[in-house]
C-alpha positions in Angstrom: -25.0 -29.6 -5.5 -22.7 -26.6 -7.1 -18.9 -27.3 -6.6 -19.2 -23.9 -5.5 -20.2 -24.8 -1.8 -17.6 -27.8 -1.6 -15.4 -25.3 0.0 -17.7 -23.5 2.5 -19.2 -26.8 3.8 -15.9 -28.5 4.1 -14.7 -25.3 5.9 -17.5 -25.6 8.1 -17.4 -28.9 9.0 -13.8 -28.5 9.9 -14.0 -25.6 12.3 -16.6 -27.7 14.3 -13.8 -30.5 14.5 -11.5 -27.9 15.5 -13.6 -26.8 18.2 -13.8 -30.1 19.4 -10.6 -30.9 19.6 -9.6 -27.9 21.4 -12.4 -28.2 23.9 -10.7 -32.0 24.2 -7.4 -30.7 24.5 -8.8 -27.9 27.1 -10.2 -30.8 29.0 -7.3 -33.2 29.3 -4.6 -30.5 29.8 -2.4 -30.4 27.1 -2.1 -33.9 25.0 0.4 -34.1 22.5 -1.2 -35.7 20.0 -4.7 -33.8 20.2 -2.0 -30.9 19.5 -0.8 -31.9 17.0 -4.2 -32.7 15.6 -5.5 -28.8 16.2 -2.2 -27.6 15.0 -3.1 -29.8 11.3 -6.6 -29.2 11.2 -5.9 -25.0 11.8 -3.7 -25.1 9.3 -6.1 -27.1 6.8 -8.7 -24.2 7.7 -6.3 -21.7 6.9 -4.8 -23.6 3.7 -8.4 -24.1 2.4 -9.9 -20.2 3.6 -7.0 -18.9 1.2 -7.3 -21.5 -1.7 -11.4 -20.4 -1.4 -11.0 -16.7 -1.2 -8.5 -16.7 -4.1 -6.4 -13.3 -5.9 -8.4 -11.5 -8.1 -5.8 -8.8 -8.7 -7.9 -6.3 -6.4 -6.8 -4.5 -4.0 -7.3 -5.5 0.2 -7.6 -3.9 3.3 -4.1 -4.0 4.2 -2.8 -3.2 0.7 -1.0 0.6 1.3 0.1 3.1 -1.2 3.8 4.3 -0.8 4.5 6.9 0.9 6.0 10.4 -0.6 3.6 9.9 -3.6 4.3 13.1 -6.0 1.9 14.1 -8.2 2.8 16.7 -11.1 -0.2 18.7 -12.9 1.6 20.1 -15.5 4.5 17.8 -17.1 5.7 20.3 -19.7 6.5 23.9 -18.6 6.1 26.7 -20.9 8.1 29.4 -19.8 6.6 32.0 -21.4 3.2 31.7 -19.9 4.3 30.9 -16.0 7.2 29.6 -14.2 5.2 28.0 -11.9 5.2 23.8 -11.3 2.4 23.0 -8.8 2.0 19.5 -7.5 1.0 17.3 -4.2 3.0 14.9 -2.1 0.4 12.4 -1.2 1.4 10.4 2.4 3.8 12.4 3.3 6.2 11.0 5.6 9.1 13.3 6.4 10.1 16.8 6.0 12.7 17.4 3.7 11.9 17.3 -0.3 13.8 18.2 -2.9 13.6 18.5 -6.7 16.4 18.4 -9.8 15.6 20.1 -12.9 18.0 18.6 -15.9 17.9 18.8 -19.6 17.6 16.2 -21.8 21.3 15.7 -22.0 21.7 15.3 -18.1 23.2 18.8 -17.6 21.7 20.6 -14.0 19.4 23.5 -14.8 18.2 24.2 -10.9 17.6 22.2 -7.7 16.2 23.3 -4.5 13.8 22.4 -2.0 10.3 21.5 -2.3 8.1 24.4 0.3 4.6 23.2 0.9 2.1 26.3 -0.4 0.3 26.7 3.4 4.5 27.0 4.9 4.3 24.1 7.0 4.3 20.2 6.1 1.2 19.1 8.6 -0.9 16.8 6.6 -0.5 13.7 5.4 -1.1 15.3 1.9 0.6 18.4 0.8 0.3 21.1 -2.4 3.5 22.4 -3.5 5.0 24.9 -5.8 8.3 25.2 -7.7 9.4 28.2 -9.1 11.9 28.1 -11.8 14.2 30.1 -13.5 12.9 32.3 -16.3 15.8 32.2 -17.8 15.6 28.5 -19.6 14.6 27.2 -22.5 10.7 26.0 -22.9 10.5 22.6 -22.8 
């Protein structure tokens, strides 16, 4: 037999014991030490489920991506052929975004909101635009 199904059959047999017990405890209303017997055997199903299932590094059903996820298309503006930065917020949760443009030395070239392109922010994902200043430096 493959060590493989070790697990499964050991999980198996241990449920039906659970059942048991609790259809015991059920039946004699409440006995402390059938309790504490469910209470050891649940968590041995639980303990073993997890150890069997294992982490593969993939991702699970209750795995969620943060929210206010921005997405940039173009990461290097060129001044000279748009002034135009266009993006998405992906989960959006709130209503107020704003940006900060600095050079490399830290010095403030323009902040401001960010305006979704349809006006309103009332999806969950949102395109936006920025407009800067024509007067910078490319870059």
């Amino acid at each position: 037999m493959k060590k493989e199904l070790y697990i499964p059959l050991i999980l198996i047999g241990l449920s039906v014991v659970f059942v048991v017990v609790s259809f015991l405890l059920w039946l004699l209303r409440g006995n402390d030490s059938l309790l504490k017997k469910k209470l050891r055997i649940g968590a041995l199903i639980l303990l073993l489920s997890g150890t069997a299932v294992g982490y593969s590094g993939c991702w699970s059903c209750y795995f969620t991506l943060p929210d206010n996820r921005f997405v940039v298309e173009d990461h290097t503006l060129d001044i000279s052929v748009t002034n135009k930065i266009t993006g998405q917020i992906h989960h959006r949760a709130g209503e107020d975004f704003w940006y900060l443009i600095r050079e490399r030395n830290g010095d403030e070239i323009q902040r401001g909101m960010v305006e979704p392109l349809d006006g309103a922010y009332d999806e969950s994902d949102e395109e936006f635009e920025i407009l800067v200043r024509i007067d910078i430096a490319t870059g």
